[in-house]
DRENGU-896514 format. One record per atom (N, C-alpha, C): x, y, z; residue in three letters. Coordinates in steps of 0.02 Angstrom, whole numbers, plus 50000, padded with zeros to 5 digits. Layout:
BEGIN
XYZALA...
// end
This chain:
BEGIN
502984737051728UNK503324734751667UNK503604740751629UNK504184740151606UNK504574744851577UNK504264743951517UNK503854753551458UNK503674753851437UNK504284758351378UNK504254757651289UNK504614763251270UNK504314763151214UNK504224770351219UNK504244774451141UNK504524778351093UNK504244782351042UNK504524783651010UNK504154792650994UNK504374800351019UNK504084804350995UNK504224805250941UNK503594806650898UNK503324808150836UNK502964813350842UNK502984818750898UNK502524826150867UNK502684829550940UNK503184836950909UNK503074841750960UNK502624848650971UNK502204848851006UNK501794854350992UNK501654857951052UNK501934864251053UNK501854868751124UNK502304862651191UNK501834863351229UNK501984858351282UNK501364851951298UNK501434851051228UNK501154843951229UNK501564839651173UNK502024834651172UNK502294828951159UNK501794821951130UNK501944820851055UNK501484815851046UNK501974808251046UNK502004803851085UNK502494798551084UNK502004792551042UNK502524785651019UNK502204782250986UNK502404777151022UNK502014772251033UNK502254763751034UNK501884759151014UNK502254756950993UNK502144748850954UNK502084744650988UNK502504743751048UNK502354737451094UNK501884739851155UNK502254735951201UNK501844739451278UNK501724745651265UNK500984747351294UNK500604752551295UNK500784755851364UNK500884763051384UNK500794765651459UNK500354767551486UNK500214766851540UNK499494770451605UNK499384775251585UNK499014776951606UNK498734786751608UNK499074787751639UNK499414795151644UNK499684798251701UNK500464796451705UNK500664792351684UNK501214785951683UNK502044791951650UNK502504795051706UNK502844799351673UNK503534794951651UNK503644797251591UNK504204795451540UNK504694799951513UNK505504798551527UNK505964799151542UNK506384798451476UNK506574804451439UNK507024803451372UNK507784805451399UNK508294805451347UNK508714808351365UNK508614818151345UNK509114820351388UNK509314827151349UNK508944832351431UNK508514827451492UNK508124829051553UNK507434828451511UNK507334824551460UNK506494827551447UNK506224822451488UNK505604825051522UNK505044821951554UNK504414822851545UNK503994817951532UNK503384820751514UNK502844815951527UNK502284817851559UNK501854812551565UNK501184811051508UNK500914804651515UNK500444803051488UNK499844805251504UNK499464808951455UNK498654810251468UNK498294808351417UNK498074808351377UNK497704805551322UNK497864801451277UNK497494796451228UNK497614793651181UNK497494798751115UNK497864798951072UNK497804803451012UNK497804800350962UNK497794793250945UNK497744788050891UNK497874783750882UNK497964776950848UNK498234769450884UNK499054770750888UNK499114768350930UNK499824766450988UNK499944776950982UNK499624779750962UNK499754787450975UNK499554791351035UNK500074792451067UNK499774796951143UNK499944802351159UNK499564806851178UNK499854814551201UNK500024814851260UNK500504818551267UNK501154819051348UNK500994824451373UNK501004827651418UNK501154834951433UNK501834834951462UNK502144840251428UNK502994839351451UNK503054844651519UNK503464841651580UNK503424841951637UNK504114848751640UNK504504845951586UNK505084850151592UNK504984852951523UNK505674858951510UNK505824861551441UNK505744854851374UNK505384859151311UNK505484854351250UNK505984857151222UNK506474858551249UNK506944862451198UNK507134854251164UNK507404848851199UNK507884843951182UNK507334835951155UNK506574840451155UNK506064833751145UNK506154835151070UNK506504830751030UNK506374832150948UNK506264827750915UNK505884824650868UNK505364818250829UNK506344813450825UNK505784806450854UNK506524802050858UNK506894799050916UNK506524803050973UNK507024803351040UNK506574797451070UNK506974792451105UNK506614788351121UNK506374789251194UNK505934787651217UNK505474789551279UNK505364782351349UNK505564783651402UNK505284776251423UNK505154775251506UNK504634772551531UNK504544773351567UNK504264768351621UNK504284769051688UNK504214762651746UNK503644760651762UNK503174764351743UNK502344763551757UNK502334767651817UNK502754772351830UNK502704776051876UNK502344784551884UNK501754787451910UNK501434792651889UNK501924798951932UNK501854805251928UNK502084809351973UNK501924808852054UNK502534809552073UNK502194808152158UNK502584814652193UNK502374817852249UNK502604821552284UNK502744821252350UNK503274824952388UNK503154821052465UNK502784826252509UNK502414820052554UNK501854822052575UNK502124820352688UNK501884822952715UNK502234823052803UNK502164830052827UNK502384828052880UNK502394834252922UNK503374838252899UNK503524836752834UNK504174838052831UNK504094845252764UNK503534846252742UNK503114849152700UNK502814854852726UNK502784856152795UNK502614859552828UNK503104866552836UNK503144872152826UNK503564877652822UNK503764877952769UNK503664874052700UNK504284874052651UNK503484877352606UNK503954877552545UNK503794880952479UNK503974874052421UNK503624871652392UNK503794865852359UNK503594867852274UNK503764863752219UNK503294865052147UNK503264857252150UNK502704857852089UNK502474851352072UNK502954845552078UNK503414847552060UNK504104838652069UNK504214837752142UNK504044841652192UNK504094840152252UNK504634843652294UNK505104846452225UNK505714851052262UNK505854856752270UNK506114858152325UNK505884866652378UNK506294870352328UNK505724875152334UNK505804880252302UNK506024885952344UNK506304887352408UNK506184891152448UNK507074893452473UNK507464890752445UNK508234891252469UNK508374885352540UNK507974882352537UNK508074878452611UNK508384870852612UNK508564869352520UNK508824864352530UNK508274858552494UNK508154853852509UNK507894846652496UNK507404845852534UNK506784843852504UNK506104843052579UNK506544834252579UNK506534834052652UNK506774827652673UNK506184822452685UNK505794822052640UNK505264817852667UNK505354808552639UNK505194807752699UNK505214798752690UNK504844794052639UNK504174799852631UNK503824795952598UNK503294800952536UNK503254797152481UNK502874799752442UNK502224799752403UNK501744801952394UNK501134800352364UNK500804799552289UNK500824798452240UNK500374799552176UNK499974805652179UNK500134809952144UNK499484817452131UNK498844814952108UNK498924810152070UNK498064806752044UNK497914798852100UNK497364800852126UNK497354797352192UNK496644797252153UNK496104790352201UNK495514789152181UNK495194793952250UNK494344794552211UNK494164798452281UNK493804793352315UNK493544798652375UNK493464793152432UNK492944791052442UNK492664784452450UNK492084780752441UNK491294784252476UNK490974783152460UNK490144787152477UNK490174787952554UNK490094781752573UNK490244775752642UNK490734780052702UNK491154782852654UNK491854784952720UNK491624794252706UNK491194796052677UNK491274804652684UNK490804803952734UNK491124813052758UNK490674812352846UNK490214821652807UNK489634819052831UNK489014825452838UNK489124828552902UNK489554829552936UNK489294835752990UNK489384841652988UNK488704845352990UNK489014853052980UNK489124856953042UNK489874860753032UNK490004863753080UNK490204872253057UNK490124877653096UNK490094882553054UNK491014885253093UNK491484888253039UNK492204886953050UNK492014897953047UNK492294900253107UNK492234905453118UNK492924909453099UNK492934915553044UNK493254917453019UNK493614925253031UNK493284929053078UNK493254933753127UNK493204940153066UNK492834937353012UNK492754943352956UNK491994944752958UNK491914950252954UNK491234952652982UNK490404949652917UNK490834950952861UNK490194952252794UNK490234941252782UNK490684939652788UNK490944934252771UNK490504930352819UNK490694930452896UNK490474925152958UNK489694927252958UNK489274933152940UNK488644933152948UNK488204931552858UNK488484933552815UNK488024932852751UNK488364925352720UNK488994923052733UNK489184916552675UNK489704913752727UNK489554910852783UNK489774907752856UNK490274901452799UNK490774902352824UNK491404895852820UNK491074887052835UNK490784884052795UNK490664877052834UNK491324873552849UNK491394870752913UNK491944863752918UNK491934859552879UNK492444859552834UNK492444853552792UNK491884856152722UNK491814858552703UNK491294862652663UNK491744867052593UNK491644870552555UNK492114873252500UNK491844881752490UNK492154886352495UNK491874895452507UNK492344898452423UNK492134899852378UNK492174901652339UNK492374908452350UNK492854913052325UNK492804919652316UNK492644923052236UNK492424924652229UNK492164925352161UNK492454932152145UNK492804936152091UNK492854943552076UNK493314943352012UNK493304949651989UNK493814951351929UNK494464954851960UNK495004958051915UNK495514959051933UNK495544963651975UNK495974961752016UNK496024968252055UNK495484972152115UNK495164966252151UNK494554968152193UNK494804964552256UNK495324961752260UNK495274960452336UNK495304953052349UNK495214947252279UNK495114940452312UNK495924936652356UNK496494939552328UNK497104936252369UNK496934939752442UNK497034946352465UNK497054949752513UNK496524946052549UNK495974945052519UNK495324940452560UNK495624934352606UNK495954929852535UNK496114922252549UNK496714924052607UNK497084930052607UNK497714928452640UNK497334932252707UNK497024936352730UNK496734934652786UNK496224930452826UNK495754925452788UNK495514922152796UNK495654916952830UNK496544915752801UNK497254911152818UNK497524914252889UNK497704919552886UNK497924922052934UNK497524923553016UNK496734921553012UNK496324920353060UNK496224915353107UNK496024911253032UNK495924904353060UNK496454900953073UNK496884902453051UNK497704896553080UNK497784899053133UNK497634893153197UNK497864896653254UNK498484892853292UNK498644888853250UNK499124885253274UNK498964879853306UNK498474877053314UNK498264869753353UNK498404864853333UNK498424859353380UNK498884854053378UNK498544849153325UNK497994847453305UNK497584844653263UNK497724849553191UNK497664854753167UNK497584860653118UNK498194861653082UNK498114860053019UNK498594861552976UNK498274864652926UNK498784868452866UNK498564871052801UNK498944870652733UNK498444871452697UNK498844867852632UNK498734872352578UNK499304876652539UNK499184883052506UNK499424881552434UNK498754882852376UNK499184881352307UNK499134885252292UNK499594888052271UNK499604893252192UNK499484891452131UNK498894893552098UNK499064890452018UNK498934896151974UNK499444895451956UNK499444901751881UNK499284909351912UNK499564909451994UNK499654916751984UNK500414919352001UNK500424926451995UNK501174930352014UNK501374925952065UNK502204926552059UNK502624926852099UNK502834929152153UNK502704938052109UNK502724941052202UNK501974940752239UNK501524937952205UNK501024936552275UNK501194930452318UNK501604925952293UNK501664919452324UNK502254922052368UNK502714927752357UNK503284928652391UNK502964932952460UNK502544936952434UNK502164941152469UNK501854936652564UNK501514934152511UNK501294926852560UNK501734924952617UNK502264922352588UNK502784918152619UNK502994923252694UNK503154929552645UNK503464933052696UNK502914937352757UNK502484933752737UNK501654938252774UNK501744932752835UNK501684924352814UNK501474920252853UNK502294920852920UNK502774922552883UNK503294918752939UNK503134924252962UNK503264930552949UNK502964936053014UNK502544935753054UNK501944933553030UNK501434931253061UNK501744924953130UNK502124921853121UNK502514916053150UNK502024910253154UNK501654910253079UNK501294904853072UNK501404901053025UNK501814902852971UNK502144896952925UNK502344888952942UNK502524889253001UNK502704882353020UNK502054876753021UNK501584881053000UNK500814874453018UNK500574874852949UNK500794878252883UNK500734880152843UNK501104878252758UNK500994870552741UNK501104868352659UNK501144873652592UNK501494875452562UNK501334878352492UNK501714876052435UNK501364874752408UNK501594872252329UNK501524878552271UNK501964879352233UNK501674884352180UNK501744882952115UNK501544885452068UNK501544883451990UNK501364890651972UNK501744895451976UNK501564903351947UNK501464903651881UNK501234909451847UNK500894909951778UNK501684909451733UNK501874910551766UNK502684908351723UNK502754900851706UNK502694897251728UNK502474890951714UNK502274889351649UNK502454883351614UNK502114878651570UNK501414877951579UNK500884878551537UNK500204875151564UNK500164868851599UNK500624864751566UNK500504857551608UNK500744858851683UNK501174861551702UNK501514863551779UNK500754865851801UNK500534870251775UNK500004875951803UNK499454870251824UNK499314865351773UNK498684862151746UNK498734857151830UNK499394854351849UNK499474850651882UNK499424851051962UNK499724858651971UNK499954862052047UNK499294859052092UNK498664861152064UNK498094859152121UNK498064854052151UNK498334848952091UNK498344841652111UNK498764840152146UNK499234843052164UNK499844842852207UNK499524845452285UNK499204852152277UNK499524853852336UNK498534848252386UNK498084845752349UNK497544841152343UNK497704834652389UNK498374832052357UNK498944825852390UNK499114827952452UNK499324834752453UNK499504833852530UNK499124835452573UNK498724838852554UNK498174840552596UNK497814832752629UNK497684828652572UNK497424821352597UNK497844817252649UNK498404819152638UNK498924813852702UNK498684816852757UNK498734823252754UNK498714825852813UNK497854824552851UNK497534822652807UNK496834820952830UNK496654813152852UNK497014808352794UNK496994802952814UNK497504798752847UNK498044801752852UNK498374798452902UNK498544800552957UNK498564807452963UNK498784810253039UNK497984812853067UNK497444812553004UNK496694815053072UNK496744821253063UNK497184826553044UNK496994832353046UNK496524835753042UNK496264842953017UNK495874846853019UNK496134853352990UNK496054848652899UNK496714854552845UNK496044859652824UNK496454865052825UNK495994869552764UNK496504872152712UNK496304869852668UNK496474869552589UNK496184876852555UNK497074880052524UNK496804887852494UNK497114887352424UNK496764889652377UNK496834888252298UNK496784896252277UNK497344897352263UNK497374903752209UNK497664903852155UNK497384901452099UNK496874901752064UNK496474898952034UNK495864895452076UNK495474890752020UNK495344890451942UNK495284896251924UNK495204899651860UNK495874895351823UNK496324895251857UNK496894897651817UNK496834889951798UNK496814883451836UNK496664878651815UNK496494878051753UNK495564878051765UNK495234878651687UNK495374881951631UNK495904888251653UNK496264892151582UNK496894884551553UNK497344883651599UNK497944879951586UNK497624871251536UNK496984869851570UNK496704864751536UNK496494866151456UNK496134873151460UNK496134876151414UNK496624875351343UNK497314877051379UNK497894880251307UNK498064873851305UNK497894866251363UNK498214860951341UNK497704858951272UNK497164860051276UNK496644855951246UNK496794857651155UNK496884864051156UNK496884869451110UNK497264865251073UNK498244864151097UNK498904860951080UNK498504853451060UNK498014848451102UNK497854843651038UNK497394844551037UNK497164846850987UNK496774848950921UNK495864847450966UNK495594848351029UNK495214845651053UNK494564850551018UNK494184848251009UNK493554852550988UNK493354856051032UNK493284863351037UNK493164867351106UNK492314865351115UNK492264868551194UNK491494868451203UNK491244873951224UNK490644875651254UNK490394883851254UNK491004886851280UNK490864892651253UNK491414899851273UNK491884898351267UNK492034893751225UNK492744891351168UNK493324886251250UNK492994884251274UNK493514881151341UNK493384873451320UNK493804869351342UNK493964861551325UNK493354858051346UNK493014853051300UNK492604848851314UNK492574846151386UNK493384843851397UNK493274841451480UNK493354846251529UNK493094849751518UNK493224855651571UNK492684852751657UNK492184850951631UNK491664848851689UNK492204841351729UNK492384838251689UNK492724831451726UNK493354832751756UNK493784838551734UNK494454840451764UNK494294843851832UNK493654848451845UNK493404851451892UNK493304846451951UNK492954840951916UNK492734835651940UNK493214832251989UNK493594830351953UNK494424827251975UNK494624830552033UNK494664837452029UNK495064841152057UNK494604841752135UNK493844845352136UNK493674844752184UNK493154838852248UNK493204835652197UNK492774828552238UNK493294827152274UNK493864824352280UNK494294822652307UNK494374825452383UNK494094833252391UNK494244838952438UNK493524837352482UNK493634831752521UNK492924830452550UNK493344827852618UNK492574828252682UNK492904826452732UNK492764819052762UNK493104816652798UNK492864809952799UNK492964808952854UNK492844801252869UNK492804799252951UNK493334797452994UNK493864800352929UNK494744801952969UNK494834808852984UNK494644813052950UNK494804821252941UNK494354824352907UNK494624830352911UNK494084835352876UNK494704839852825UNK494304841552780UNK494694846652742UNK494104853352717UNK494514859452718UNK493914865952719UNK494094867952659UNK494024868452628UNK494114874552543UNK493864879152542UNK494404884252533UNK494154892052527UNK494774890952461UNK494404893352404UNK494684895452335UNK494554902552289UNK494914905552294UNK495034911952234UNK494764909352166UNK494144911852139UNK494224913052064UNK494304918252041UNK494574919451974UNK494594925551937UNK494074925751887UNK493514931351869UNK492934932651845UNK493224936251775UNK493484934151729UNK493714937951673UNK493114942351639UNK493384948351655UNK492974953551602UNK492274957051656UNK492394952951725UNK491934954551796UNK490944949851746UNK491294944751705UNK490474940751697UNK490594934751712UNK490144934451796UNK489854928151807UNK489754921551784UNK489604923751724UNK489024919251668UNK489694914751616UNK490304917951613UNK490804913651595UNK490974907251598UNK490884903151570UNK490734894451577UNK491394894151633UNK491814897051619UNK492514892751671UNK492404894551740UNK491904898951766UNK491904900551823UNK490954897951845UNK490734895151802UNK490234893051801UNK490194885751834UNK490854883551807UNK490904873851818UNK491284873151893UNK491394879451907UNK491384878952001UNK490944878652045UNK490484882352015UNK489844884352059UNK489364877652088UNK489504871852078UNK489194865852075UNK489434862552139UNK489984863052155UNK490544861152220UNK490524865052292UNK490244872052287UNK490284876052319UNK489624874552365UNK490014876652450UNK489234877052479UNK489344886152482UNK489924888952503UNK489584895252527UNK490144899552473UNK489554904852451UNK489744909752385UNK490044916952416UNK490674920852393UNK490624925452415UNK490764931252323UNK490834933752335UNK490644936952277UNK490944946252269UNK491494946252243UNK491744953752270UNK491664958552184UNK491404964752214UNK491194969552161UNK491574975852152UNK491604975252094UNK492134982952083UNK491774988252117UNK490924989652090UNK490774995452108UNK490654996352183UNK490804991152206UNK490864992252295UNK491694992152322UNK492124989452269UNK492924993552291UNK493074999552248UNK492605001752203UNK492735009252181UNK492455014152258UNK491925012952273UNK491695017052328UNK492155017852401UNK492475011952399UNK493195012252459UNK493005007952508UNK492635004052489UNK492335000052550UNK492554992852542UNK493014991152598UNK493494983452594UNK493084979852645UNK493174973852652UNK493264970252592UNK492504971852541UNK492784971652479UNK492484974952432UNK491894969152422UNK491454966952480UNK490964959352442UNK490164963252424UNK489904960752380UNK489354962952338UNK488694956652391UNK488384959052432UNK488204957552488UNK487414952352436UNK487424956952419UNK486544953452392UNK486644945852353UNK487274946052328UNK487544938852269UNK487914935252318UNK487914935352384UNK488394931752424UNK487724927952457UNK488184918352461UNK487734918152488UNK487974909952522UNK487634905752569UNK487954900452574UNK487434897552589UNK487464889352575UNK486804883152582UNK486644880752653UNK487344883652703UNK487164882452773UNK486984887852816UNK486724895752778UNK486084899152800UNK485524896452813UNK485404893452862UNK484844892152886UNK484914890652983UNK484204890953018UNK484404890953073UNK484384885653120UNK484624876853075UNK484764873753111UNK485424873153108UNK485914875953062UNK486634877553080UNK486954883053096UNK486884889253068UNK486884896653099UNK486614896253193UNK486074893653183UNK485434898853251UNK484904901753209UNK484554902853262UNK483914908253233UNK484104912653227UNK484514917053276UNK484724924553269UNK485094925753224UNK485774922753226UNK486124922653160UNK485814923853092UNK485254919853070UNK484794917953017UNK484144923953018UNK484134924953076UNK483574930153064UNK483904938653031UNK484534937753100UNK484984941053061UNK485354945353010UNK485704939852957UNK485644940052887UNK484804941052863UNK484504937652852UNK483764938352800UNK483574945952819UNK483674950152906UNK483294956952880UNK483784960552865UNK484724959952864UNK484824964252824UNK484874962952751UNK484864957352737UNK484724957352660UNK484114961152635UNK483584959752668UNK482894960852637UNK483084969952657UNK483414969652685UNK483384980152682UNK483704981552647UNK484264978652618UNK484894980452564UNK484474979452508UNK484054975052486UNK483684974552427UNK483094980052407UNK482834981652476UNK482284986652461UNK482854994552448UNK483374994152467UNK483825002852483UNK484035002652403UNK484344994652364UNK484554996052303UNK484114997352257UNK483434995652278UNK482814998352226UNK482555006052227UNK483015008052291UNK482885015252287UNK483485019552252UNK483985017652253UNK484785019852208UNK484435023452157UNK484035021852097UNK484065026552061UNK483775030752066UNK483095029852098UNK482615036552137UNK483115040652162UNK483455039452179UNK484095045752236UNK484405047952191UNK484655043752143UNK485405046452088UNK484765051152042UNK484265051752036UNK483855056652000UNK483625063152035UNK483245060752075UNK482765066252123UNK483145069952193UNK483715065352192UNK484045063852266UNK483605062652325UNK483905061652402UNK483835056052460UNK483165061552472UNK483225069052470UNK482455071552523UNK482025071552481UNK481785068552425UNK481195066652399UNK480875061952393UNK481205055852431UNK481075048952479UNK480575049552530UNK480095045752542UNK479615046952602UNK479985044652668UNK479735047552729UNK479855046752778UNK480185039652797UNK479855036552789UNK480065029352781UNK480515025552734UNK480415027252666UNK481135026952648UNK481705026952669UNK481685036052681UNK482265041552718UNK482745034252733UNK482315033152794UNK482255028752864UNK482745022652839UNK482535019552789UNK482985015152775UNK483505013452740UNK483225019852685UNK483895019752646UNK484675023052684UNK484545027552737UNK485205026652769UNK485305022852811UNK484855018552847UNK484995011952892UNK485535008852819UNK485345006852763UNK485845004252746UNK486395007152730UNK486455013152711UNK487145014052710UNK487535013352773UNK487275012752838UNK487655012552880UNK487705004452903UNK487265000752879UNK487744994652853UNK488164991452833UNK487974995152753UNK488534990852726UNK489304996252750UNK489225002252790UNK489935003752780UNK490215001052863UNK489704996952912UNK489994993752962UNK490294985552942UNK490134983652863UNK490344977652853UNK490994978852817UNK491454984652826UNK492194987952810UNK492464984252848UNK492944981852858UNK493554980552914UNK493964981452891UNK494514982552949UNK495404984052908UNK495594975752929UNK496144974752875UNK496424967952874UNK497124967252916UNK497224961752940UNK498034960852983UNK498444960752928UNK498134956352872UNK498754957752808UNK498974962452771UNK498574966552768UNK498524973952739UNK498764979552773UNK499014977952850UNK499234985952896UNK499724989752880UNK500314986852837UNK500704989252822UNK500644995652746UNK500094993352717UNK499694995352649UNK499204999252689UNK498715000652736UNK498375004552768UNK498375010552800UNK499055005152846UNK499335007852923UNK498585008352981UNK498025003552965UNK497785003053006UNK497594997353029UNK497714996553104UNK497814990053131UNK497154985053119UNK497644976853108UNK497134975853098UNK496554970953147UNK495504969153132UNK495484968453186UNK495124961953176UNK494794957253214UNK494584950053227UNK493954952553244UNK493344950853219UNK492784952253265UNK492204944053259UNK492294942653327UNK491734938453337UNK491054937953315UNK490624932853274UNK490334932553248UNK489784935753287UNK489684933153352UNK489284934953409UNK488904940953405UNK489504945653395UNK489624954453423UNK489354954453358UNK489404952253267UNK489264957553219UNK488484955553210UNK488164948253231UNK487544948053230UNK487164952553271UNK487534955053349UNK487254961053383UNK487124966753350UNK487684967953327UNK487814975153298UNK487434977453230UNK487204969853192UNK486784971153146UNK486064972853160UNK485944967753203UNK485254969153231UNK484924975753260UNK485614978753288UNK485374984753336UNK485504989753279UNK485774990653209UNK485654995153145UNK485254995253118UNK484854989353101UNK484314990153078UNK483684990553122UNK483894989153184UNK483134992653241UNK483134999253250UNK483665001353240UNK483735009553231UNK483815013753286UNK484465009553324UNK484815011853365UNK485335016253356UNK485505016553293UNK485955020453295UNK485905026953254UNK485055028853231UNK485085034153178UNK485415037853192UNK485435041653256UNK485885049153262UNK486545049053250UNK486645042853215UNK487365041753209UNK487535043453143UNK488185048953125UNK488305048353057UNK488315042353013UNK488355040952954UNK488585035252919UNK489415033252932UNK489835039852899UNK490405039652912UNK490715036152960UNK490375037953019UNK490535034353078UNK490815026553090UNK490245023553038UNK490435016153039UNK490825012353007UNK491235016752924UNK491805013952921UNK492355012052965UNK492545007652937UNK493295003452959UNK493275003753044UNK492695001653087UNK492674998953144UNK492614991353151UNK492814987353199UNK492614982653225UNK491834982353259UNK491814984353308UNK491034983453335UNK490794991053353UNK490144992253345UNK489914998853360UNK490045000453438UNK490194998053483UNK490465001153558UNK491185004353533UNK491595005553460UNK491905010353463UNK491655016553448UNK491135018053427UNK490835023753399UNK490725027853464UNK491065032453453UNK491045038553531UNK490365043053507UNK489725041253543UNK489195044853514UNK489155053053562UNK
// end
């Protein structure tokens, strides 16, 4: 039913419309003259509703009448989505013209019933050394990267991408940008077609240039296609989000614009239900599977920040990247002891795998309780046994270095794949203490210790 109103309040990029008669849906986008578009999200007082405007408010001014089909945003969703670069309205952003797709979906979709999600865990091998043994990829499962600026989480996500896409006939991927740079999304683009893997490869973007509402929306977009591709063709999508954060910020400046009463650490009351929205949906079911690996940004490098807090609930496997381990030069820069995933254990890993991880953790924990003993007294006033372990770990953590395929050009050192197999070997035989006579040095930026010319 054709709905119309009347705006009565412009504020930032939120639009307050009025009607008197027919009321509109949630979500429900409405069409003024001058190109304004803007959809429905909240009620703000009787027949009073707040919009988020989709396009410029230059031409939204109190008076303009508003009206709309009962129709919500939809995007197109196919295998025609595949190679292109899309934004939230659905149209390529990429110079290529018009995505020609036949058919289109709603971005706010219901999620999928108890009944139809599928429990099997399967462990999705990532050929990254610190990653496949301490916080293993589940199939269909969600891998968090956790860090502050500038530590490594795109470079992570974009080789992580660049592993696992192997091009199989079942395997597709689905890439959002929300609320970050431009040239990382350009970066991207021109990483994957080199790669000559773009063609199996969706991206939607909403860069920080963006409106909040664009920003607020992108996930939900690139969420839609990821689901076609699960429930109607069966696939086997893995879904990459850079920037979760940026979400909960963009919900943020909407909440702020109507007048919403903030909640801890000054972020929008609905911050837990928008999270909500966004990742329940990303589940696998007894048509497909979908994998989530998502970038957050750690503002100020604290954890404890409510917006990066209301992720942690969704997540099975944590990875966690630390400055003071990319000040020391050691990539990927992950903070080994705070990493961690719920399918460590050894009826999905193995025993070895699992035994694995637990003794080099438990040696990385006893070596960091010796750090300040050393930074005081230094390493030869350590007992024998100490000695013993505290450089077993350094020659750990500097064999969990690898050089990246995305990064060779930034390196110039090639980059390498290592089987999960080989780094559970290679761990085991460091901490049995096969390799003391071996410098430390030695074990940066190798693949497996059979390169080490002893």
């Amino acid at each position: 039913m054709k709905v119309t109103g009347k705006v009565v309040g412009v504020k930032g990029q939120v639009v307050e419309v009025e009607f008197l008669g027919e009321k509109p849906e949630v979500y429900e986008v409405l069409t003024g003259e001058g190109g304004v578009r803007v959809q429905v999200y909240s009620s703000s007082g009787k027949d009073v509703f707040f919009c988020l405007a989709l396009t410029g408010v230059e031409n939204a001014a109190r008076g303009l009448k508003v009206t709309g089909m009962g129709q919500s945003l939809e995007v197109p969703v196919g295998k025609e989505v595949l190679g292109r670069v899309i934004d939230v309205f659905g149209e390529g952003v990429d110079g290529k013209g018009a995505v020609n797709s036949k058919l289109k979906w709603p971005i706010f979709r219901p999620v999928p019933g108890f009944g139809q999600i599928s429990t099997k865990e399967e462990i999705w091998e990532t050929g990254i050394k610190v990653i496949d043994l301490f916080s293993p990829l589940l199939k269909g499962g969600k891998m968090g990267l956790f860090g502050g600026a500038g530590v490594g989480k795109t470079l992570l996500l974009g080789e992580i991408l660049h592993n696992v896409v192997k091009l199989k006939e079942k395997q597709v991927s689905v890439f959002a940008g929300v609320g970050e740079r431009v040239r990382e999304g350009h970066e991207l683009y021109e990483e994957l077609a080199k790669r000559q893997i773009l063609e199996s490869v969706a991206l939607v973007f909403g860069p920080m240039g963006e409106n909040a509402a664009i920003r607020f929306l992108t996930g939900l977009t690139g969420v839609t296609m990821a689901e076609y591709f699960r429930d109607e063709e069966g696939r086997d999508v893995l879904f990459f989000v850079d920037n979760i954060f940026r979400l909960a910020q963009a919900g943020s400046e909407l909440a702020t614009l109507m007048n919403t009463i903030p909640s801890e650490d000054g972020y929008q009351a609905t911050l837990g239900s928008e999270m909500a929205t966004f990742h329940e949906r990303l589940v696998s079911t007894d048509k497909g599977v979908i994998s989530t690996i998502e970038a957050i940004y750690v503002p100020s490098d604290d954890l404890l920040d409510q917006g990066v807090q209301s992720v942690f609930p969704y997540l099975d496997s944590v990875v966690t990247l630390s400055r003071s381990v990319y000040q020391a030069g050691r990539l990927p820069a992950v903070d080994i002891l705070t990493s961690s995933s719920s399918v460590l254990n050894p009826g999905v890993v193995g025993q070895k795998h699992y035994e694995a991880a637990m003794a080099a953790q438990i040696m990385l924990k006893k070596a960091e309780s010796l750090e300040r003993m050393v930074s005081l007294v230094g390493e030869a006033e350590l007992s024998a046994e100490n000695q013993t372990l505290y450089k077993r770990s350094k020659k750990l953590k500097n064999y969990m270095t690898q050089n990246f395929f995305v990064a060779e050009e930034q390196t110039g050192r090639k980059g390498q794949y290592v089987p999960v197999g080989a780094t559970i070997q290679d761990t085991g035989d460091i901490i049995a203490g096969k390799f003391d006579h071996v410098p430390d040095d030695k074990f940066l930026y190798i693949g497996s210790v059979s390169e080490i010319k002893t």
